[in-house]
C-alpha positions as CSV (number, residue, x, y, z in Angstrom):
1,X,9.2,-37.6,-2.2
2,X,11.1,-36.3,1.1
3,X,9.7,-38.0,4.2
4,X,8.0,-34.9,6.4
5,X,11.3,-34.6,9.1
6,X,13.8,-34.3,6.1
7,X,11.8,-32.1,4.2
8,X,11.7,-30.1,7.7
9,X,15.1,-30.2,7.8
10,X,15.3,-29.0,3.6
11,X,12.6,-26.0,4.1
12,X,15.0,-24.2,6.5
13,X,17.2,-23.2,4.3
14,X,14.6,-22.1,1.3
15,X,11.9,-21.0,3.2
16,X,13.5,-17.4,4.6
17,X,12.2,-13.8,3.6
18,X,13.1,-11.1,5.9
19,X,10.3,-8.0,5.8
20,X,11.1,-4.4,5.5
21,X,8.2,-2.2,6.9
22,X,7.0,-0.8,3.5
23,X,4.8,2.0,5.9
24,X,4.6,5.5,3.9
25,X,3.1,8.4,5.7
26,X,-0.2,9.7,4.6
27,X,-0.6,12.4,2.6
28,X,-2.5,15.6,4.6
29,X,-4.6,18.0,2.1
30,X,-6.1,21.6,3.0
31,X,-6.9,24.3,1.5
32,X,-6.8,27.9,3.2
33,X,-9.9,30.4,2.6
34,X,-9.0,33.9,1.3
35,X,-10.7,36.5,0.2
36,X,-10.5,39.1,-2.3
37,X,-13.4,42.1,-2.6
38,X,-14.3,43.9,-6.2
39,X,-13.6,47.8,-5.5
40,X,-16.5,49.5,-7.2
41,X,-15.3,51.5,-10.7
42,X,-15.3,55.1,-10.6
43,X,-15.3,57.0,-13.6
44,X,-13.8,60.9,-14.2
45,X,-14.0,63.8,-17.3
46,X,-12.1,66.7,-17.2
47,X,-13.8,69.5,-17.9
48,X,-12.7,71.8,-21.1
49,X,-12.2,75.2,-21.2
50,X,-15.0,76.1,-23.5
51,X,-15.4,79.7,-23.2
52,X,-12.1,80.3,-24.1
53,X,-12.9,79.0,-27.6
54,X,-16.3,79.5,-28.2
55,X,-16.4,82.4,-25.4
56,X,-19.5,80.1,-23.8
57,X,-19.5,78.6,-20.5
58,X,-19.0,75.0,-20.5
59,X,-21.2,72.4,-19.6
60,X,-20.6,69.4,-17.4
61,X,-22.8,66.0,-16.7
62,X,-22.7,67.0,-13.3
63,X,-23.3,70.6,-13.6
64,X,-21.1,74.0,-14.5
65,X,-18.0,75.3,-12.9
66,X,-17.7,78.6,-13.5
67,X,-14.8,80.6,-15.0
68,X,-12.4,77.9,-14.3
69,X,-14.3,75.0,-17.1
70,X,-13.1,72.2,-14.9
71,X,-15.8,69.6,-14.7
72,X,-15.8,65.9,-13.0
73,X,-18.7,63.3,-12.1
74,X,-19.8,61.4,-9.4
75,X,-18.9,58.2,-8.6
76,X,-20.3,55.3,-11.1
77,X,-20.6,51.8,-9.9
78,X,-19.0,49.2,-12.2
79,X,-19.3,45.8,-12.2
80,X,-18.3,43.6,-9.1
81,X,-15.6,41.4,-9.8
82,X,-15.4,37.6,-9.2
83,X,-12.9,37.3,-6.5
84,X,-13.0,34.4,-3.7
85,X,-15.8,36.0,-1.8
86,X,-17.7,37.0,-4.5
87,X,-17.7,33.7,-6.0
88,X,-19.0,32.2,-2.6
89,X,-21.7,34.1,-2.6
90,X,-22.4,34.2,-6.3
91,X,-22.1,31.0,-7.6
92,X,-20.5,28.7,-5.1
93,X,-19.9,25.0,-6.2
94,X,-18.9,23.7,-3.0
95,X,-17.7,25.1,0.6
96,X,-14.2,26.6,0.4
97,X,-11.3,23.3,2.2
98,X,-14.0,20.5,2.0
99,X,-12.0,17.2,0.4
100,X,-14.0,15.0,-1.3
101,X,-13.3,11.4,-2.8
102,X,-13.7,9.5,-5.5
103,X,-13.1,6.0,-6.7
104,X,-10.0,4.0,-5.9
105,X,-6.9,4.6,-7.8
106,X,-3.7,2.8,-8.0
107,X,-3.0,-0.3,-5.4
108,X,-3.2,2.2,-2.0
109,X,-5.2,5.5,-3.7
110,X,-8.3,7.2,-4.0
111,X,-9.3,9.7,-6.4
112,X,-9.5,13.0,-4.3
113,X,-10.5,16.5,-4.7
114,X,-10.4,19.9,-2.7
115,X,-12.7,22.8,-3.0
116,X,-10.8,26.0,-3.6
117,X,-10.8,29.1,-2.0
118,X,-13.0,30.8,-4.3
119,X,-15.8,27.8,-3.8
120,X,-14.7,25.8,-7.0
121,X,-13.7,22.3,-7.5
122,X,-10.2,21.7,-7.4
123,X,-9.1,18.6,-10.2
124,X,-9.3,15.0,-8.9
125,X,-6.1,13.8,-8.4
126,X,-4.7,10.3,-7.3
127,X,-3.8,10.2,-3.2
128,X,-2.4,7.8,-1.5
129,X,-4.8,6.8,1.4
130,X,-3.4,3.9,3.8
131,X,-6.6,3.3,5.1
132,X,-7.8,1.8,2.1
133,X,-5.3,-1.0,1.7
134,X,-5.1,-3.2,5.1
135,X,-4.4,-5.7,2.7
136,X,-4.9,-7.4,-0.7
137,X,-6.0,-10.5,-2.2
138,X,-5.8,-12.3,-5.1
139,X,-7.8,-15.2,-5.5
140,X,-6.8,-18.5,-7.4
141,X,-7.0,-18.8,-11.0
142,X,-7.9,-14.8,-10.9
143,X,-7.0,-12.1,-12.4
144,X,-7.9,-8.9,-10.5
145,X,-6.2,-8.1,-7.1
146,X,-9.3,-7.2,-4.3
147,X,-8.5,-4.3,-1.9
148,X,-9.9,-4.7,1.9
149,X,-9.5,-1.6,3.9
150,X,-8.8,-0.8,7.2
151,X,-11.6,-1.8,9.9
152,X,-10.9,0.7,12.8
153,X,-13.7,-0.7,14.8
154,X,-12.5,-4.7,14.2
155,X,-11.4,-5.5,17.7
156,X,-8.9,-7.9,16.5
157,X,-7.3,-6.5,13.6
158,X,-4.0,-5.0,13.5
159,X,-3.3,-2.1,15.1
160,X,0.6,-1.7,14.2
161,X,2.5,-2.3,11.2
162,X,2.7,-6.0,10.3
163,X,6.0,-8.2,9.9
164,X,5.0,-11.8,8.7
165,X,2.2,-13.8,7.7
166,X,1.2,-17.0,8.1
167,X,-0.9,-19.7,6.2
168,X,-2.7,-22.3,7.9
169,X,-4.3,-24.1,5.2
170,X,-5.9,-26.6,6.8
171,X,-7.5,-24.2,8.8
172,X,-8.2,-21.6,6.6
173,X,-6.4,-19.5,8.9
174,X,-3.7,-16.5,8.4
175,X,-1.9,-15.7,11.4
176,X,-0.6,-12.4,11.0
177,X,2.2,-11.4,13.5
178,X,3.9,-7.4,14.6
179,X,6.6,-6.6,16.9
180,X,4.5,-7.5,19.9
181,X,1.7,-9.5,18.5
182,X,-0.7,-11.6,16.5
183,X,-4.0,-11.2,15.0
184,X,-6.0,-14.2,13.3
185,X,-8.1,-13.9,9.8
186,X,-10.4,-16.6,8.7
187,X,-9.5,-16.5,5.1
188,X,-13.4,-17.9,4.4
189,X,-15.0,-15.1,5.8
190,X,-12.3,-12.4,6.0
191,X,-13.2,-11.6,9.4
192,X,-10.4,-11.0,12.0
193,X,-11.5,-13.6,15.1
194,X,-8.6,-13.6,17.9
195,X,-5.9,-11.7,19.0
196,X,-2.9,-11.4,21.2
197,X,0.2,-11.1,23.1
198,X,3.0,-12.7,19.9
199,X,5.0,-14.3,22.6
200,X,2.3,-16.3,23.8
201,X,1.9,-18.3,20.9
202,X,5.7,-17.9,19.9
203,X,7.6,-17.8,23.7
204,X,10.7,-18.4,21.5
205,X,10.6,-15.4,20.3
206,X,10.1,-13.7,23.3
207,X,13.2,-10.3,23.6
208,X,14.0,-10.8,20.2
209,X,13.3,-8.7,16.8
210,X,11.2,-10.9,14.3
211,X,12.5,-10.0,10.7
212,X,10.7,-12.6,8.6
213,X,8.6,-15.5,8.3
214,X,7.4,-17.8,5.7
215,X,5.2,-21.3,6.0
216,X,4.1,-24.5,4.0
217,X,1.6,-26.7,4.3
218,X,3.8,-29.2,2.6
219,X,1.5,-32.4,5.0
220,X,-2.1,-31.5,5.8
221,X,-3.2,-31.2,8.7
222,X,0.3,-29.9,10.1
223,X,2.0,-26.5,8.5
224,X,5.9,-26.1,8.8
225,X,6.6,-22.2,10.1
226,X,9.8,-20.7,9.9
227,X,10.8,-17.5,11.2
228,X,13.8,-15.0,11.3
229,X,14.2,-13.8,14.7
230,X,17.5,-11.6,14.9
231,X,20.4,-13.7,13.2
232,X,18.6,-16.9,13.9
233,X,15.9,-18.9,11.7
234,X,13.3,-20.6,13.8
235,X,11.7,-23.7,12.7
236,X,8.3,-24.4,13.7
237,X,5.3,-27.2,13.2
238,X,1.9,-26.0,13.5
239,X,0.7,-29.3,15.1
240,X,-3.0,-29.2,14.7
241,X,-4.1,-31.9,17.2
242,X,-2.6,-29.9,19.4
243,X,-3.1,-26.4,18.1
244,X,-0.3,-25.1,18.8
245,X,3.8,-23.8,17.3
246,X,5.9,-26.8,18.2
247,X,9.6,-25.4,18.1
248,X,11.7,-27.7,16.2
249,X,14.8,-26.2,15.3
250,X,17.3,-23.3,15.9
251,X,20.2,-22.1,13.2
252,X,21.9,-19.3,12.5
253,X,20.4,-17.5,9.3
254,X,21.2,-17.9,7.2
255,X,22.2,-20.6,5.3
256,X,24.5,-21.6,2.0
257,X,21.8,-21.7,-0.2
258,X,21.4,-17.7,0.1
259,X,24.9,-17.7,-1.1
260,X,25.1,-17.5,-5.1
261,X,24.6,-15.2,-8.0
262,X,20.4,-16.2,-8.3
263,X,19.8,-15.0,-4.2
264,X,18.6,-11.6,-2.5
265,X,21.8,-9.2,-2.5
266,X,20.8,-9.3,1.5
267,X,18.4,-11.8,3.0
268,X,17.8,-9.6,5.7
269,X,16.1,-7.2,3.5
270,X,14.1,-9.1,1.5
271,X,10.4,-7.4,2.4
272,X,8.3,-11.1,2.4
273,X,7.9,-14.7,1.2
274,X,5.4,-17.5,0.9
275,X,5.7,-21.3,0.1
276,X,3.0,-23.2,-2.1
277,X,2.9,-26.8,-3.5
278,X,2.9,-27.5,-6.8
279,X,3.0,-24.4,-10.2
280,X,-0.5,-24.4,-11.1
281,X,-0.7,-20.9,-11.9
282,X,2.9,-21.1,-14.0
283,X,4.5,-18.1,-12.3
284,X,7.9,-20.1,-11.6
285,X,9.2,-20.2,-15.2
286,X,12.1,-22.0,-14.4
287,X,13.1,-25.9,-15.0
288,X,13.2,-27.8,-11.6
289,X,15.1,-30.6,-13.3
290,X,17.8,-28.0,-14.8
291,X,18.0,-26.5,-11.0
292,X,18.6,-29.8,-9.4
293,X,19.9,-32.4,-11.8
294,X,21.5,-34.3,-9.2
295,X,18.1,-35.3,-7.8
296,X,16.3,-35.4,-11.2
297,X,12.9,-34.8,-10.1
298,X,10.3,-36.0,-11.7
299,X,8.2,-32.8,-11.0
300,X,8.2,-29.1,-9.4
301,X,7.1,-30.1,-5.8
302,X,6.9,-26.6,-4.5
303,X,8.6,-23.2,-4.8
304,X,8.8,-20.6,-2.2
305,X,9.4,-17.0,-3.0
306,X,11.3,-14.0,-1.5
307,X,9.8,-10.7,-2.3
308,X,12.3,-8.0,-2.8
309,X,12.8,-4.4,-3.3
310,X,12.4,-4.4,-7.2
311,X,12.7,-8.0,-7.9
312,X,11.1,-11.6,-6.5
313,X,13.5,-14.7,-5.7
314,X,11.8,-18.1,-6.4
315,X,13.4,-21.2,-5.0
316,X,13.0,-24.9,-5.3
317,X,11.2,-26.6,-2.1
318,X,11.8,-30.4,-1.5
319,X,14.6,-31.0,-3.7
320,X,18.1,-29.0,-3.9
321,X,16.4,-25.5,-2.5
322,X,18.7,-24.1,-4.8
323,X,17.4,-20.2,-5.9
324,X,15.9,-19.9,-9.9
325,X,16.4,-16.5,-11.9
326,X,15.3,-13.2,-10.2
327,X,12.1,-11.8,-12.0
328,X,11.4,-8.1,-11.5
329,X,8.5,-7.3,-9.5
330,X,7.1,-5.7,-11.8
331,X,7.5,-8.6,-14.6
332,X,6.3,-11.4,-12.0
333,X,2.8,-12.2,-13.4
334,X,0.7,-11.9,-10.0
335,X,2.3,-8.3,-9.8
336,X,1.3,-7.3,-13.3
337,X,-2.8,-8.0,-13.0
338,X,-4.8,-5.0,-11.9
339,X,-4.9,-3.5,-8.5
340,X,-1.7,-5.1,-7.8
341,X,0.0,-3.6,-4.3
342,X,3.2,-1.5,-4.6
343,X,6.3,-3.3,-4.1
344,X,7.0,-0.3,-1.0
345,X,3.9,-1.2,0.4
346,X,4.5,-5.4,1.1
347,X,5.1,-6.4,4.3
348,X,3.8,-10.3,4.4
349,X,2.6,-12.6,2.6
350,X,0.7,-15.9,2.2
351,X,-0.3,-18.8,0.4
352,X,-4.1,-19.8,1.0
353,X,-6.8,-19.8,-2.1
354,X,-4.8,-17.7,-3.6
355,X,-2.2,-14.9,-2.6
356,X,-2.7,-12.6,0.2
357,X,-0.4,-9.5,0.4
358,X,-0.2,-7.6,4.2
359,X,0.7,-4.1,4.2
């Protein structure tokens, strides 16, 4: 096994996925109100000329008309129809533009329904809601994604769209970073707990335009960070006696191993990536030994992955970092369990317990 500096050294290559923002607008229902009113019927006989058959005068419902025989009646009222204002006031099942929700749908929906102008239900139908879906987790050895929403009162929580995450492991931590800052989640308690200016923490970064990030806690307590800052790749130690991003390296981005026929088309769009030790879960399908025969390791050490538009890109950590077969996103098995999050809506991810997926 790699001694912690070369493995360093190894993970900068590997360990790059550059995010797209996968934001989506929401979708804005109303109904208008109009109205319709029921005309009362009215109902007319023409009188017949009786006398001129029967030489008697006619007769009408509403009374005779002399020589002439014409006859009509008064005005009948028929019944009201059921236009929108009728309907309100006669049977009204709800209040004409009120939206009303259901259960989730989808990985980012609710079930959602509008009442009509005529006071009726409208039919439930799927909407995207982003406030349902700040992020999702799925928990080791599970099987079903878990949705946490939005908290709009959680002083530290996002407030704008998120670029990279990172696992702390040790720590139990997730550092979630934007354009401009960084927001901590204890993964135990799912609570956000700090918050603040990115470039604080990261000075390195400070005037440049993060793309990507990706981390490893390849030798506890320490994590190795690496970051895409413009057309450089930052490599970082969390150094946990010290608590604090050590800066260890700067290279271009981004490097040969992103070159070949296995790779993202563009590395610069990938939308995210994570590293984790080890293939308990069996999602990397692919023969380490077969990827890097000149090393011949004994065993898959780690893999990192590069989430894509369409398809995920797993890689070898700690031997040749050489890329495995593409799998479709939609074929990759934590992406086929339910509740899974669209592959429009990943902007980060992370390793910690389990996979965590930032919108």
């Amino acid at each position: 096994m790699r001694s912690p500096a070369s493995l360093a050294l190894l993970l900068v290559a590997p360990l790059l996925a550059c995010f797209a923002d996968g934001g989506s607008t929401t979708v804005a229902t109303s109904a208008g109100l109009t109205t319709g009113s029921g005309e009362p019927g009215t109902t007319g006989t023409a009188g017949t000329s009786g006398a001129a058959s029967t030489g008697e005068a006619s007769t009408t419902q509403a009374g005779t008309e002399g020589s002439t025989g014409a006859s009509s009646t008064a005005p009948t009222t028929g019944t009201p129809s059921t236009g929108a204002a009728d309907n309100c006031e006669l049977a009204p099942e709800c209040a004409a533009g009120v939206v009303e929700d259901g259960e989730q749908c989808d990985s980012c929906g609710v079930q959602r329904r509008t009442c009509q102008a005529d006071c009726s239900w409208g039919p439930m139908a799927c909407e995207e809601d982003l406030e349902t879906c700040a992020y999702w987790r799925l928990p080791a050895g599970q099987g079903v994604w878990q949705r946490v929403a939005v908290e709009p009162g959680a002083a530290f929580a996002p407030k704008e769209a998120v670029v990279t995450a990172i696992a702390l492991a040790p720590q139990q931590q997730i550092f979630v970073l934007t354009a401009s800052s960084y927001h901590v989640l204890d993964a135990g308690t799912q609570q956000w707990v700090a918050a603040g200016n990115r470039d604080e923490v990261f000075p390195a970064l400070a005037g440049r335009t993060l793309r990507h990030g990706s981390s490893l806690t390849a030798y506890a307590p320490d994590t190795i960070v690496h970051l895409v800052a413009d057309a450089d790749v930052l490599a970082f130690t969390f150094v946990a006696d010290d608590k604090d991003f050590r800066l260890d390296l700067e290279v271009p981005c981004c490097g040969p191993h992103w070159v070949g026929v296995n790779t993202p088309p563009d590395p610069l769009l990938v939308r995210a990536g994570y590293g984790k030790l080890g293939n308990d879960e069996g999602w990397i399908p692919g023969d380490v030994q077969a990827l890097c025969p000149d090393q011949m390791p004994p065993e898959l050490f780690g893999y990192g992955l590069a989430i894509g538009d369409g398809f995920v890109y797993p890689y070898d950590v700690g031997y040749c970092a050489d890329f495995y077969s593409p799998i479709p996103y939609d074929e990759f098995p934590p992406f086929t369990y339910p509740g899974r999050p669209a592959n429009d809506l990943v902007a980060g991810a992370a390793w910690l317990d389990g996979l965590w997926i930032f919108r």
